[in-house]
N, C-alpha and C positions, 0 to 999 in steps of 0.2 A: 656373630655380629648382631645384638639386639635391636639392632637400629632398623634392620631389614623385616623384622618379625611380621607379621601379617595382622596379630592382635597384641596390644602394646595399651598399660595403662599408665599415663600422663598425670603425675600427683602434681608435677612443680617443672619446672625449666629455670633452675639455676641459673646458666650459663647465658641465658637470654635476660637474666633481670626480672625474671616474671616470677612471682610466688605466691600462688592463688588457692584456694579452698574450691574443694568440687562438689557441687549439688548432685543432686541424684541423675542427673543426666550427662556428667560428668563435664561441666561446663564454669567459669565463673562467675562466682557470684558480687555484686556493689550494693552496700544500701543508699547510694545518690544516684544511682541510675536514673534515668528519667525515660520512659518510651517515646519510640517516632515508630512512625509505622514501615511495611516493608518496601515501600517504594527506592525506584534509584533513585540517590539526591548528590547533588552536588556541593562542592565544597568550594569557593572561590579561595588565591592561592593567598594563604597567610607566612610571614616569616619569610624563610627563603626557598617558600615553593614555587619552583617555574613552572607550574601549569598547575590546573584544578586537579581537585583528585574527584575520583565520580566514585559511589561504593553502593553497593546494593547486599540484601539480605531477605532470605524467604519467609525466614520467622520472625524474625525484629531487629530492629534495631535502638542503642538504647546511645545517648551521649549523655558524659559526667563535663557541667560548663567549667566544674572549677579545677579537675586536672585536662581541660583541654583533652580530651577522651572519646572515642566511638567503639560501640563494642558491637559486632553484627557478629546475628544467630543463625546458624542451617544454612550451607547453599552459597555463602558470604564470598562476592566480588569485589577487589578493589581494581581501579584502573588510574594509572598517572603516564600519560604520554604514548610509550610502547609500551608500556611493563601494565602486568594483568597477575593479578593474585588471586586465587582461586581455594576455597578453603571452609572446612564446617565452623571455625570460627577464627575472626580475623578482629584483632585489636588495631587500630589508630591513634597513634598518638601525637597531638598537631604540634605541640610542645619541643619533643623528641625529636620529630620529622621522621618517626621509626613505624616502623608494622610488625605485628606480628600475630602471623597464623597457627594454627591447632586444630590435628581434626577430631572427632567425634565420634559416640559408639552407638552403635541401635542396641536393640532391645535384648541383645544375648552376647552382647559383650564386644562386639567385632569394631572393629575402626571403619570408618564412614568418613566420607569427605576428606582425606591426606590433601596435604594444603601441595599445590601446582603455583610453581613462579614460571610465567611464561614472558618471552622481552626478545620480540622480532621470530628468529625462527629457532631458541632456544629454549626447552621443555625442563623443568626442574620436579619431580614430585620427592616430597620428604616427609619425615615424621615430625617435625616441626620447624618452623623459618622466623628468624627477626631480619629485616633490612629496613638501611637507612636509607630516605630518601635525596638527604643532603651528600654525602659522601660517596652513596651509591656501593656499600659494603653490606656485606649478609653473612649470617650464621647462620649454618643450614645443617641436623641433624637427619640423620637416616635419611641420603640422598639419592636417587634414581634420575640419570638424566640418559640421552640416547645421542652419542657419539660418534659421527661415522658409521660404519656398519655394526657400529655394537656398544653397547652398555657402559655406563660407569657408577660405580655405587658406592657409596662411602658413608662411616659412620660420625664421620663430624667433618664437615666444610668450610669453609672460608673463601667466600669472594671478592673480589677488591673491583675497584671504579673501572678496570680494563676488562671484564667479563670474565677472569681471569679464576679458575677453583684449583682451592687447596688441600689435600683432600688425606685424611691419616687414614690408617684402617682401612684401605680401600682396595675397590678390583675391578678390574677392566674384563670384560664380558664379550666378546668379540660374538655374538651369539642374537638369534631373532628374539630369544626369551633373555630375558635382564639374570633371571634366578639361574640359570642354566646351572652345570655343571661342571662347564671349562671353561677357566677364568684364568689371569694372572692377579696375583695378590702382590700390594707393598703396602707398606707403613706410611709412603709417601707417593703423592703425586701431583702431579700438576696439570693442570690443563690449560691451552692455549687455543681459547675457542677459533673453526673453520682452519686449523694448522695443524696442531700435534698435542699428542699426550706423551707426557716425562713422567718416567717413572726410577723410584731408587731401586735399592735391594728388593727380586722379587723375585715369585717360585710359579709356575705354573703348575695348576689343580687339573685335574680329568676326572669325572665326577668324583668333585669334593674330595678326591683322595691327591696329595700331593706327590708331586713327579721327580725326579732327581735334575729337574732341567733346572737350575737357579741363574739367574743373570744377576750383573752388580750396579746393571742401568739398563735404560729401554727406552725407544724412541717409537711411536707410532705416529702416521702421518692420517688425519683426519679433515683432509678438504675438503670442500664444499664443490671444488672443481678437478678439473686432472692435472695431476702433479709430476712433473720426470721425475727419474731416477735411474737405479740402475737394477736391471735385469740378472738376475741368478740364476747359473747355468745349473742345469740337473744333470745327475752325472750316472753312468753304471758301463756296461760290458753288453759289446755284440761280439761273437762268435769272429763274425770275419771281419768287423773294423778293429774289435779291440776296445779297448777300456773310452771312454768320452766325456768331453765335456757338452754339453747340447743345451744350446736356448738360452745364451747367458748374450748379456748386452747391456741394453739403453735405450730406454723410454723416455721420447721427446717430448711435450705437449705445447707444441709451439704458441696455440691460444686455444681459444673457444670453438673454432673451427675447422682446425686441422692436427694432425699429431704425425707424429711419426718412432715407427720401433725398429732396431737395428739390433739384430739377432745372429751370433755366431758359434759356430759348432765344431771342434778339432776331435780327433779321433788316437790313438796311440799308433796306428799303423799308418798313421801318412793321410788320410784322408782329413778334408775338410771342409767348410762351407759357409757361405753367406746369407741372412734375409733382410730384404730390407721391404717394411711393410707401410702404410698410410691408410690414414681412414680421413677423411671427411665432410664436411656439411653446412652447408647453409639455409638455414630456416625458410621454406618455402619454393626456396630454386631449386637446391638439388642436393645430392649427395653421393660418396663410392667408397670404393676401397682398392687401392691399389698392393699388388705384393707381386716382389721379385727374387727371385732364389737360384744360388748361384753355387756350384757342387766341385769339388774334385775329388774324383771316384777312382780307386786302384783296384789290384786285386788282394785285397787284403795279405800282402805281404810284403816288409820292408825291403826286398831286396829284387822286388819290380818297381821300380821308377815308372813304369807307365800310368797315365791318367788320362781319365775321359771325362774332359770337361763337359758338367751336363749345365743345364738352365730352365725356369722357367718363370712365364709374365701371366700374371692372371689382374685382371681389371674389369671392375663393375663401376659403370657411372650411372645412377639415374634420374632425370629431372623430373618435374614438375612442368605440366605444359603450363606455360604462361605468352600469348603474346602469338607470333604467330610464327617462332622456329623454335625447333625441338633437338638437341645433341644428348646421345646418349651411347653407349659402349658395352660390350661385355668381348672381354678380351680375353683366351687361355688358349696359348702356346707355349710352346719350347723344344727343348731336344728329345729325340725320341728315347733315348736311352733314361731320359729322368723315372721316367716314372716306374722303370724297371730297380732302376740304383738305387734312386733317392729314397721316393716317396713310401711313409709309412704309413699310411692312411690306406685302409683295405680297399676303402670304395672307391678313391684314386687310381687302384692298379687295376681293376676290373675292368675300367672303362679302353675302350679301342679309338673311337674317336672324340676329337677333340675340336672345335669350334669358337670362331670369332666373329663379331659385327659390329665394327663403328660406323656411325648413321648422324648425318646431319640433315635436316629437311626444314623446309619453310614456304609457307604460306603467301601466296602475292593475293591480298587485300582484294577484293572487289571485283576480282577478275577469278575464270575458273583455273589459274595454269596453280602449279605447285611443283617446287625442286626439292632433289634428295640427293647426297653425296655422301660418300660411307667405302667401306674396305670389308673384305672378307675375307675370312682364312679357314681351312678344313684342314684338319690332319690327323693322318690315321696311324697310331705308333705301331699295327702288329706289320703293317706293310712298308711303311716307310713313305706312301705315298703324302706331298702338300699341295696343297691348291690355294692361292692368292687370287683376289682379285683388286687391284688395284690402279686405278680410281675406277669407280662404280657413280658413274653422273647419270641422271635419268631429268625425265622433263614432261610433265604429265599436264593434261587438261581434266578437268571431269565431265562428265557427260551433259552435254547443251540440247537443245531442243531448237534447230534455226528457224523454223518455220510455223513456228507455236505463232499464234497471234498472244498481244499482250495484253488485252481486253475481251471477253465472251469466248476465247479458243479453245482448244485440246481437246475435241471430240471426234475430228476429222483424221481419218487416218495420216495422211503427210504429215499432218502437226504432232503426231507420237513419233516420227523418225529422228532417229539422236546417236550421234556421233563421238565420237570422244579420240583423244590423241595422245602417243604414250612415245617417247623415245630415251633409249637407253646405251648410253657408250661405258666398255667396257675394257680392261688391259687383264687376261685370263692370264699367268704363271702357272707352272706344272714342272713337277720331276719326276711327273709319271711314262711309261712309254710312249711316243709316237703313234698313236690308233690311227694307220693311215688305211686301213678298208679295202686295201687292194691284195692282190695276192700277185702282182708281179715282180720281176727283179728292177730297180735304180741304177742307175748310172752313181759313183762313187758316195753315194750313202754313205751316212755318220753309222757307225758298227752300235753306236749305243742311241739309235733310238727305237731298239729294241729291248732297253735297257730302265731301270729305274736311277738313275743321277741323285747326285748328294742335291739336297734346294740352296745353292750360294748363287748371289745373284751376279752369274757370269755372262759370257756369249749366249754358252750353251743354250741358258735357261730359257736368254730371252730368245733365241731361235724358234724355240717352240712355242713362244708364245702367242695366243690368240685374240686379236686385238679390231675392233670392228666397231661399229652402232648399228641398233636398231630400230628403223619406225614403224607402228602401229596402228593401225586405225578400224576400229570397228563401227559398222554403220547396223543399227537393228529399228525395228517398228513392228509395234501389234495390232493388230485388227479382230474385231468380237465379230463372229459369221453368227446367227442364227442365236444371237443372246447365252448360249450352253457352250459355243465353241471358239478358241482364241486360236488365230493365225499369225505366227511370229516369221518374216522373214528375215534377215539376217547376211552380210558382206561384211568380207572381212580381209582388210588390205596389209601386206608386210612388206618391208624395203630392208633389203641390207648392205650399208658400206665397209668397205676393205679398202686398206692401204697398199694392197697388190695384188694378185691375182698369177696363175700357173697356167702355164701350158706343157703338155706334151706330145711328144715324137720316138716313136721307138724308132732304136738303132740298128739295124740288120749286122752291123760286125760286132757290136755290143752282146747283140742278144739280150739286149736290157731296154729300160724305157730314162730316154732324157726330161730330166723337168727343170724347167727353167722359168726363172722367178721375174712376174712381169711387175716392175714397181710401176706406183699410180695410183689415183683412185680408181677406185671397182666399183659395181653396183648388181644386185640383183634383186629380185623381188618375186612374189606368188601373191595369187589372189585366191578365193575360195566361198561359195555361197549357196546358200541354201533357207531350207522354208521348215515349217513343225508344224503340226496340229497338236493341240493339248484340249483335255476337257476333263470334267472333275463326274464321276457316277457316284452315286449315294443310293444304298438300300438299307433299311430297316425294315427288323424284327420285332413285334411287341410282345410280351408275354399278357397272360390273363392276369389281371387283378388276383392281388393277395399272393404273387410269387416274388419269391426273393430277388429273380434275376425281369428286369421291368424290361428291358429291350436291348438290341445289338443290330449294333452300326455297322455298314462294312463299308468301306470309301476306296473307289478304282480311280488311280490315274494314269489313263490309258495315255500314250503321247508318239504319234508317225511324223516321223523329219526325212529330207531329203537332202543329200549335200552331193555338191559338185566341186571336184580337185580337179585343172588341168592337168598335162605330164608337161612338167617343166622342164625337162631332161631335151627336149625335141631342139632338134639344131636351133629353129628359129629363135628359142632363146637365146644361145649361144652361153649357158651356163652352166654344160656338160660338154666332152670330146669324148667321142667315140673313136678310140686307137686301137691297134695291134699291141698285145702284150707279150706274144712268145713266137717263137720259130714255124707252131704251127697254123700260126693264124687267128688264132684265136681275140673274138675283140671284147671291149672291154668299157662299159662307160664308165668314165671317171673323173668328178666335180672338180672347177677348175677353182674353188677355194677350199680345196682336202686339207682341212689340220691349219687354218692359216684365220678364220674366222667364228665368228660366236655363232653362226646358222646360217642354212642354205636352203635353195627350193626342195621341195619336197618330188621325189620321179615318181610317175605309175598314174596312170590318170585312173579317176577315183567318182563314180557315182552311185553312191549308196542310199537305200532304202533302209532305214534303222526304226526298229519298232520296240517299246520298253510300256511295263504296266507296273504300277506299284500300287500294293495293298496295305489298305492299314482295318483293324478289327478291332472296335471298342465296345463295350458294354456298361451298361446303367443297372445298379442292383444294392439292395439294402445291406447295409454293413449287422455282425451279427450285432444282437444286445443293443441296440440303436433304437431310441424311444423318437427320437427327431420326426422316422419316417420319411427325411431326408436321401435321396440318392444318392451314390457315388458314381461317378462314371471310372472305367479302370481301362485301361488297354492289355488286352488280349495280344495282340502283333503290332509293336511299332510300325516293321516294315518290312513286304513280301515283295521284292522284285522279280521281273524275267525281262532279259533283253536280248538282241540278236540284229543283226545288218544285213542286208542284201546287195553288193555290189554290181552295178549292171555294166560298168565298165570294162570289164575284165571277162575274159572267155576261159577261166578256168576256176575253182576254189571261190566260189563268187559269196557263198554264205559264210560267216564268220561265225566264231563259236557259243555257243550259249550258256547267257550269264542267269545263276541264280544265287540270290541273298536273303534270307531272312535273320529279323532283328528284334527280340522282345527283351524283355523284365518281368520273371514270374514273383509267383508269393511277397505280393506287398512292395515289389521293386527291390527284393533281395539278389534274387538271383539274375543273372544277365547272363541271356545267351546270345550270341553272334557268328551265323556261317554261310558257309556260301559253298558255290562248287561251279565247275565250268564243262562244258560235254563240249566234244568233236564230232560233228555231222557227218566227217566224210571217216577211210576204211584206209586201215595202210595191210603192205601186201610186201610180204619177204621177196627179199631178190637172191638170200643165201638160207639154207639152211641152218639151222639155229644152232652150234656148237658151244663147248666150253673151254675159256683161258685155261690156263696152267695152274690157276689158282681155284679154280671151279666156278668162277663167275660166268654169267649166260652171254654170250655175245651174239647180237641181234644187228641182223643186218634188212632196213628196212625201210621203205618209202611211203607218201601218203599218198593215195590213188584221188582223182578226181571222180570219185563217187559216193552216195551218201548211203550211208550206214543202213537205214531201211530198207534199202533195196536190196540190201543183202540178209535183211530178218535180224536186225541189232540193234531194235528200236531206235532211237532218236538218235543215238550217238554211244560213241566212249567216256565217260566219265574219267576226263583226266586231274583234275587236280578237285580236291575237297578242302575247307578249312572249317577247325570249331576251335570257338574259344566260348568258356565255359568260366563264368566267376560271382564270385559271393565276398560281402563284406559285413560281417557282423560286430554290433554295436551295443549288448542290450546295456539298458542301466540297471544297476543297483538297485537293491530295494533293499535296502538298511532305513534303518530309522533318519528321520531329519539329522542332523547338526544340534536342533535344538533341542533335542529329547538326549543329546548327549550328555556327561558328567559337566555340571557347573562348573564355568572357569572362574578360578578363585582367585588369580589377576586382575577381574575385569574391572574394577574399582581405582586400577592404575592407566587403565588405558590399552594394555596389551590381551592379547589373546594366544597365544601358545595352546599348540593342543594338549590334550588331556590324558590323552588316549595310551596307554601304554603296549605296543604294536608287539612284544614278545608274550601277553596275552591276549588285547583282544586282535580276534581274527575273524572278517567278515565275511562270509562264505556264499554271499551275494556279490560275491567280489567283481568290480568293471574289467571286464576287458574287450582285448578289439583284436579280430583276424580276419587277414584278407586271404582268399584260397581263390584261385585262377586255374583251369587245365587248358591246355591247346593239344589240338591234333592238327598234323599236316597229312595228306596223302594225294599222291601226284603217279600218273600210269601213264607211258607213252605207247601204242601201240604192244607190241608182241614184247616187250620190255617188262622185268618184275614191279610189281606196284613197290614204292617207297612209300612207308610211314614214321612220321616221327611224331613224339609225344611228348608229354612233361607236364609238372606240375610244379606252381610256385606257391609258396606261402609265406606271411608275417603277421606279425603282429606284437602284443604286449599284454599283459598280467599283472594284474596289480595286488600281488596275497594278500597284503594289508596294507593301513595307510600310509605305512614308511618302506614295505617293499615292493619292487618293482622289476621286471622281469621280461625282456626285448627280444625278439627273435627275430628271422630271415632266412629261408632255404628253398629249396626245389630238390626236384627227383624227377632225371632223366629217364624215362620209362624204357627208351630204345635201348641205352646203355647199361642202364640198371645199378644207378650210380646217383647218390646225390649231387647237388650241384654247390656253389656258393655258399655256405651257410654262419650263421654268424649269432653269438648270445651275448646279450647283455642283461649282469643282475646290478641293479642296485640297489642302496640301502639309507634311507633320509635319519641318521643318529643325531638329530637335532641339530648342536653347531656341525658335527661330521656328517661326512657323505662316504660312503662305501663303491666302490663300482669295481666291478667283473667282468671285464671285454675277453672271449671268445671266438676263436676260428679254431673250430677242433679238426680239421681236415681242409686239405687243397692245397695249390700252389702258394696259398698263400698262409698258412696255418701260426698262428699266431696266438698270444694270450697276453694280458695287462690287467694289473692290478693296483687298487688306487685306492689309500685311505688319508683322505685329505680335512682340514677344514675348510668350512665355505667362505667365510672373510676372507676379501681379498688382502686385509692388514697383514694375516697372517698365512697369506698362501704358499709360505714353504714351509711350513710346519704340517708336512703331509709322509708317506709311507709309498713309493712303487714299487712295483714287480713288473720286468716287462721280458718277455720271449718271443721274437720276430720269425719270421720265415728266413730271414737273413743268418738268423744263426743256424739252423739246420743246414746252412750250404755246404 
């Protein structure tokens, strides 16, 4: 198709009426020419033009008075209305009402300036154009225009008054590059601009070599918006469903704002399924996406009728805060069984649990209160257990100041005292067991609330359900002692109501304990107060002049609190009974709101001494090669803690155990370490000697004595549990040459850029890539008990060999087991209009592979190639 060629030389254009002689700059030439200069000029409208026409030209412009004529040189703009012609030389003819452009060659021959008809949001570049202005028809040689997601090019056009092209010779490009090398080719076409393109007898090319695919007509849909239609099921064979049809349907596009897709999928053994999905959005409020999927699961065999109806609701809403209430959602539930049957998606079946939260809240103006109302859902498919919460009302103040004066105040301490107020009603559901704390026998107890229950919301459910409010009030104020030291003391109030309350009475002919459900309102409450000292120490180090490292910081924040817990357990509350639980007397205190409420007082009266220091380490030092002479400051230690308590309440075990944490970022903030560890002050002491099961495992019988570890020559304590985690992310860039030092794109005169690059030779060996590496250790020793350690290592990241490949990974290696974990590849490959992709699970329960050689246009999204092999068919 010469119409397409890149250098083309222009003697005449018959077909436009023009037959002109070329001067040496391949241009025409008049001897009535007359020059004007290059300025835009306007043309007020003669004949039967409805608007002016405006025309400009870099080099000149020449008008002939007696054929009513404009000839503009180099660069030449005309503009009538919307329409904008663009071209290295552009004739006017006021006569005619006609135009016509031609581009030009530089100095070696090449074409320069291809004349561009632009009209609203339609782009035309070609090898030459006449249009009229009256009629609003054009004749347009070697044409390029950009259609929906792809190209149309042809070598002689015709457009009519409806924007309408006609187009012989021609081929549809569904590709980011116009020239690509997968096209469909007809003889004929039509376009219906922002609608569709028709096409006759046509063959599809893959580079340039023709395919045996021939069609006898063709319809592409080229919107400007989204368009229904119908959905095509992709078909193949699983192992244990059987042959399928999958993802075939109907796409809604109800408007601009919302859509909807309705997806279904049949199986040859009986199995089948529903989706029905939504996305929408409104410009500056909000937006979601809702999807619901609806399954029935056998056991892949016609001659079991059984099915397990699976489900699942997944829902994202999110606003835009505007105003002064805010609704937003993230919903993903359903049956437990889906994600074992259904779901194909690897990193859907990995997960255990699963999480919801609808939330409404809003703002009351001018006042500090604020409301929030919302629902909750947790569930875990390896156990079966769900947790609702349903309704979740709360009713909040923010923190006031009552005694602040409104004029000259806030230095007095009273006037830093501030209060604030928080209440929360709540409706808890559970299908989980009964955790009633006690260890005695009931009087005729439900046998299964020892049990985990299907979640239907029946008697059962709501039996155990835990239903109550909360109120809150915390009172604090700070005081500066001696300018270096701040005093915070601190009160702190809770209140909880119940719709009933329990009593019991053990039975001497039972041998069991009665509990009997007192309906009513209930009340109970705890208070709790205490005082801190905080202070900040600062030391610094300098170095001498002329040293790389100029000084180091070290910053102590030493901080001594005191809190007091009463024992709320003590009769005079009256929100514990202290019963008999068995034949021998044995008694028993046990909360008179056990399993029936959202929280209760806290027993054990509690006055602790708690002391914590944390450390941070920074240093000031010249970076290398640094002409600035500018410092950096770096940190050495985020963060070194030690903390530990002292209970004076209590007459045994009075010291709690001792916490250590430290937290940096080495080398530049690559590497990140984070660990900790916890010691036992006091000494445990066998009661048995130490034998082994039947399996060889140590069995350890053993108690913690009320004495500390020093005293017995064990230094500070036992080192029971340790943690590290250990991780690095690396990024580096590329050091390939610019973009611009790359091969000249010899498009760019059209407007497009396509790369250049031919990626089965060159290959960058400064190639980008990114991994993330992470190690964790666990180790935990109780007493005369073997230490447990576990370990592991995770990794990912991506590989880019060259600019069109690409290369994904994901795994770990259980170091205790000695077994990888998880692991997962993906390659793919950018073949211009095609995409290649290689999904990978070479091992695990879930091992799998897919294979995918598809086009990118969504025109022609089933014009693609899979391979798929699931974990499902090895069953």
């Amino acid at each position: 198709m010469s119409g397409y060629a890149q250098e083309k030389t222009i003697d005449s254009i018959d077909s436009l009426g023009v037959v002109e002689p070329q001067d040496t700059l391949g241009l025409p030439i008049d001897s009535l020419q007359l020059p004007v200069d290059s300025l835009e000029v306007s043309a007020p409208p003669t004949g039967d033009f409805k608007t002016e026409i405006k025309y400009y030209a870099e080099d000149s412009t020449l008008m002939e008075m007696k054929s009513q004529t404009v000839h503009l040189y180099k660069n030449a703009k005309v503009t009538y209305g919307d329409i904008v012609l663009e071209a290295n030389y552009i004739k006017i003819d006021f006569d005619d009402e006609s135009v016509i452009a031609l581009p030009g060659y530089d100095t070696a021959g090449h074409i320069i300036g291809r004349p561009l008809f632009t009209q609203g949001q339609d782009q035309y570049y070609s090898d030459s154009m006449k249009y009229n202005f009256r009629t609003q028809k054009a004749i347009i040689h070697g044409v390029i225009t950009k259609q929906g997601e792809g190209f149309l090019l042809g070598e002689k056009v015709k457009k009519n008054q409806y924007n309408e092209l006609f187009v012989s010779e021609g081929r549809f490009c569904p590709c980011e590059d116009p020239f690509a090398g997968t096209y469909i080719k007809s003889d004929k076409i039509k376009v219906i601009p922002k609608k569709k393109i028709l096409v006759g007898p046509s063959r599809l090319y893959i580079s340039d070599v023709p395919t045996p695919l021939w069609l006898p007509f063709g319809w592409f849909p080229v919107p400007r918006e989204k368009l229904s239609g119908i959905r095509v099921p992709s078909y193949g064979e699983e192992q244990r469903r059987g042959f399928f049809l999958r993802d075939g349907g109907y796409y809604w596009a109800i408007n601009d704002y919302i859509d909807m897709d309705l997806l279904g999928s049949i199986y040859t053994k009986g199995d089948w399924g529903l989706n029905l999905s939504s996305t929408y959005k409104k410009r500056y409020r909000y937006s979601g996406r809702f999807n619901v999927s609806f399954e029935k699961v056998g056991q892949g065999n016609l001659e079991d009728n059984t099915k397990l109806k699976t489900f699942w609701v997944r829902w994202n809403h999110s606003p835009q805060s505007r105003g002064s209430s805010r609704f937003s959602a993230s919903v993903n539930l359903g049956s437990s069984s889906y994600t074992t049957n259904v779901v194909r998606e690897v990193a859907f079946n990995t997960r255990s649990t699963f999480s919801s939260n609808v939330s409404y809240s809003k703002t009351f103006k001018g006042t500090p209160f604020s409301m929030t109302m919302g629902a909750r859902h947790s569930q875990n498919i390896a156990t079966g257990i769900v947790d609702v919460t349903l309704p979740d009302l709360g009713i909040s103040m923010s923190s006031i100041q009552p005694f602040k004066r409104k004029v000259g105040g806030g230095n007095r301490w009273y006037e830093k005292i501030r209060f604030s107020y928080n209440f929360v009603s709540q409706v808890q559901l559970s299908n989980s067991k009964v955790n009633s704390g006690t260890s005695f026998k009931v009087v005729d107890e439900n046998p299964l609330n020892d049990s985990i229950i299907d979640f239907k919301f029946n008697q059962l459910l709501f039996d155990r359900a835990k239903i109550g409010a909360t109120h809150r009030i915390p009172i604090s104020t700070a005081i500066k002692l001696f300018k270096y030291f701040s005093l915070n003391p601190s009160f702190n109030y809770t209140e909880w109501w119940y719709p009933k309350s329990l009593d019991y009475e053990y039975l001497e002919d039972e041998k069991a304990m009665r509990v009997d459900t007192v309906s009513g309102f209930s009340r109970a409450y705890e208070y709790n107060g205490g005082i801190s000292l905080t202070t900040n120490i600062y030391g610094m180090y300098s170095f001498k002049e002329g040293k790389r490292v100029q000084a180091i910081r070290h910053t102590i924040r030493p901080s001594l609190s005191f809190n007091m817990h009463p024992d709320f357990a003590e009769s005079r509350y009256g929100f514990y009974q202290n019963r008999r639980v068995d034949s021998t007397g044995n008694e028993q205190l046990i909360s008179r709101f056990r399993n029936i409420g959202l929280g209760r007082p806290g027993t054990g009266k509690s006055g602790s001494i708690s002391f914590s220091v944390t450390n941070n380490l920074e240093m000031k030092a010249l970076q290398k090669n640094d002409t600035t002479g500018k410092a950096q400051k770096i940190t050495l230690i985020d963060n070194f803690s030690f903390s530990t308590s002292y209970n004076l309440a209590v007459d045994s075990f009075n010291l709690s155990n001792f916490s250590l944490s430290l937290r940096t970022k080495l080398f530049k903030k690559k590497l990140d370490i984070n660990t900790g560890a916890s010691i036992n002050p006091y000494i445990y002491e066998l009661t048995e000697p130490i034998t082994l099961d039947a399996k060889g495992d140590k069995v350890v019988k053993q108690r913690l004595v009320n004495k500390f570890a020093w005293e017995n020559g064990n230094f500070i304590g036992q080192v029971t549990s340790v943690r590290l985690s250990v991780g690095t992310s690396l990024n580096p860039k590329a050091r390939g040459k610019d973009d611009k030092d790359k091969k000249e794109n010899k498009f760019s005169s059209l407007g497009f850029d396509p790369s250049n690059l031919d990626p089965d030779i060159y290959v960058d060996f400064d190639m980008p890539w990114n991994l993330r590496v992470s190690y964790t250790l666990n180790y935990g020793k109780r007493g005369f008990e073997d230490s447990r350690v576990t370990q592991g290592v995770r990794f990912s990241g991506n590989v880019k060999l060259t600019p069109k490949w690409n290369v994904r990974f994901s795994s770990g290696y259980d170091i205790d087991k000695k077994e990888f974990t998880q692991t997962n590849f993906n390659i793919s490959r950018d073949i211009n209009c095609w995409t290649m992709a290689f999904n990978w699970t070479p091992f695990g329960r879930f091992t799998s592979y897919s294979f995918t050689y598809r086009i990118k246009s969504a025109l022609l999204s089933d014009l693609k190639y899979e391979k798929n092999r699931s974990f499902r068919d090895l069953r």
